[in-house]
C-alpha positions in Angstrom: -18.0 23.8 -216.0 -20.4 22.4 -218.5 -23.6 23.8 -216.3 -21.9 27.2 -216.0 -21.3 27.4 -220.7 -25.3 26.0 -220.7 -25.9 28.8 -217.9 -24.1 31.1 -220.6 -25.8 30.1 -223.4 -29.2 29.9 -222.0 -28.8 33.8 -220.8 -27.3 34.7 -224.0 -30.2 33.2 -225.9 -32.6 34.5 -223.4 -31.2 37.8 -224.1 -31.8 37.8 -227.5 -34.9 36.9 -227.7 -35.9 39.7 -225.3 -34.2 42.2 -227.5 -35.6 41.1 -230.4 -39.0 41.3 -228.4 -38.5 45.1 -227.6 -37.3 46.1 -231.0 -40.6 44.4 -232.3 -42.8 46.4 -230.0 -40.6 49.3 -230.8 -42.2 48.8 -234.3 -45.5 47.9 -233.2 -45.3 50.9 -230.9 -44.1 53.3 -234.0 -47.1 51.7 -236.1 -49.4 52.6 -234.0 -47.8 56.2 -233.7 -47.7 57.1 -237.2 -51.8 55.9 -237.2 -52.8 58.2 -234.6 -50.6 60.7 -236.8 -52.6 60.1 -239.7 -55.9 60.0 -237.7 -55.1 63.5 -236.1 -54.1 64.7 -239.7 -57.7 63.6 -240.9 -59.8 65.0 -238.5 -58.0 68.5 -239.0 -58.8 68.3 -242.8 -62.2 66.9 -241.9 -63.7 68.6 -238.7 -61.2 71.1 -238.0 -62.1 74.6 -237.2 -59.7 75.8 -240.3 -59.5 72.9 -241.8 -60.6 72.7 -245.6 -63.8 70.7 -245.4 -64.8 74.0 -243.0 -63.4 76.0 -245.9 -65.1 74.6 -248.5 -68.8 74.7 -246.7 -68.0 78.2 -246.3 -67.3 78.8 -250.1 -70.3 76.3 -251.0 -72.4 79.0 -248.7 -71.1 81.5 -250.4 -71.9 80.4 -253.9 -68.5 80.1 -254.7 -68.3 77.0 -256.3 -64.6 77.0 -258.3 -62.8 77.6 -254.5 -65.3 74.9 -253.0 -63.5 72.5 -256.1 -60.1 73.6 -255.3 -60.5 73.0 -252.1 -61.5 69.1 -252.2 -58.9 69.1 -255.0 -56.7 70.4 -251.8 -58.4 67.1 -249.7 -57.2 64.6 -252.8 -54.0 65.7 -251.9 -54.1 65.3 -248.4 -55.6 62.0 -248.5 -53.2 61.0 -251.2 -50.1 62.1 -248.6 -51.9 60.3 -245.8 -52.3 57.2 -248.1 -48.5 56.8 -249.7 -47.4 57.5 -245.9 -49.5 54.6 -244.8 -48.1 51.7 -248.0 -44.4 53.1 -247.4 -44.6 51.7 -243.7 -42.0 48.7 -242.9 -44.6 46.4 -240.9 -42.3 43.2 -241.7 -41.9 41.4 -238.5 -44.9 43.2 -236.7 -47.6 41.2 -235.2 -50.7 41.7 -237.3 -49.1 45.0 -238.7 -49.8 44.1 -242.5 -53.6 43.5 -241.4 -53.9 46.4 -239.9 -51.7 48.4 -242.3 -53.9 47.0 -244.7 -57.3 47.9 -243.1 -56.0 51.8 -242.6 -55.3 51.9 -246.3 -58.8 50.3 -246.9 -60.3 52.9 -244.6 -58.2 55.9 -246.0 -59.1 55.3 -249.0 -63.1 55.3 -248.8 -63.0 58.3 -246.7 -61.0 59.8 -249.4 -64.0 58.5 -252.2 -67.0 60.1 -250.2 -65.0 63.5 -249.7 -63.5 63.5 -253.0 -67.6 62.6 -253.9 -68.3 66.4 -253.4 -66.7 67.6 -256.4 -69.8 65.6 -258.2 -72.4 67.4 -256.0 -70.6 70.6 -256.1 -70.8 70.5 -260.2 -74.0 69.3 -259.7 -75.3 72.5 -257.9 -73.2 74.9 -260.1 -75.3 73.2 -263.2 -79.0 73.3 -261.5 -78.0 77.1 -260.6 -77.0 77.9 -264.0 -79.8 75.9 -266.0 -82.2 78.0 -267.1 -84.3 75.0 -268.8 -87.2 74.2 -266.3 -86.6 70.4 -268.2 -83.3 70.4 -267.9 -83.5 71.9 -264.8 -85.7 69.0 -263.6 -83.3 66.5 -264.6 -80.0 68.1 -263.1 -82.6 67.9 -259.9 -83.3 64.1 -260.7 -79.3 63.8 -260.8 -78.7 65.2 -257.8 -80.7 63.1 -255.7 -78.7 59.8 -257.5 -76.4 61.8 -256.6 -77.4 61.1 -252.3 -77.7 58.1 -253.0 -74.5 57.1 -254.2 -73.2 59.4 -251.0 -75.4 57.0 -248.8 -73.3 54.1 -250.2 -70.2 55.6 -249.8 -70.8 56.5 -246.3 -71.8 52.5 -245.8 -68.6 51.6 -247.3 -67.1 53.6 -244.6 -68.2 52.6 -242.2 -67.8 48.9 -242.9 -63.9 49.7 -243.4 -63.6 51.8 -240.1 -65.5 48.4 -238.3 -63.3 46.4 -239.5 -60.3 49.3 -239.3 -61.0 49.3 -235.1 -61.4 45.1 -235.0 -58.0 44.3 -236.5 -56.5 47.7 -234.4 -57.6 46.1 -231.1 -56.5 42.8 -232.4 -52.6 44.2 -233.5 -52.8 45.8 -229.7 -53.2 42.2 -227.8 -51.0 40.7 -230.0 -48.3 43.7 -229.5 -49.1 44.5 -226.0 -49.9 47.2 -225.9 
């Protein structure tokens, strides 16, 4: 009788602890789901044949700078959608879920700084068109090379945060198995 209640016991804790092991890859699993959701949102923003950074090279060809603007004001959105979508996400209880909650935020949020960074170059070009001083002209020139080069650390900063965005990812998938 008393090997048959610890038989009982044993299977009911066992039980338990696999169900609490599926609902926490459930989570893990609906993490990672709402990340590839935000990733696919990005690139159609980003590198999408319709999508607005398309749109706004196509008004910056034009010469249409005030749509080009509206248009990254358009991407602040979007990023900032993408972003409060990412910090409202319950990852209590997921394996390395804050980490790599943290890390998309991180990520996110220096893609959003070097897109958002071609307003500056935008205004930029609008003044160096409209200048009509050849010294003033020469400095909004000067500016707009500053201007690269703050792109170029942007772009570093990037890419440090998507290296470190993929680590922790493949890290959360062991540890989540999946």
């Amino acid at each position: 009788m008393a090997l048959k209640k610890l038989g009982i016991v044993s299977f009911t804790v066992l039980s338990f602890v696999l169900l609490c092991g599926c609902i926490k890859n459930k989570q893990a699993i609906q993490l990672k789901k709402i990340i590839d959701e935000k990733e696919g949102q990005t690139t159609a923003i980003l590198i999408g044949e319709k999508g607005m950074e398309s749109a706004k090279l196509n008004y910056l060809i034009e010469g249409d700078y005030d749509r080009a603007l509206l248009v990254v004001d358009q991407q602040e959105t979007a990023f900032n959608v993408i972003l409060k979508d990412l910090k409202n996400v319950n990852v209590v209880g997921i394996k390395k879920g804050k980490e790599l909650q943290q890390a998309e935020i991180d990520y996110y949020t220096a893609l959003k700084k070097l897109y958002l960074f071609s307003k500056k170059e935008v205004e930029q070009q609008k003044k160096i068109e409209q200048e009509k001083n050849e010294k003033k002209f020469r400095i909004a020139i000067d500016e707009r090379y500053k201007l690269a080069l703050d792109k170029q650390r942007l772009y570093q900063l990037v890419y440090e945060a998507d290296d470190k965005r993929n680590r922790i990812k493949k890290q959360f998938e062991v540890e989540n198995s999946l």
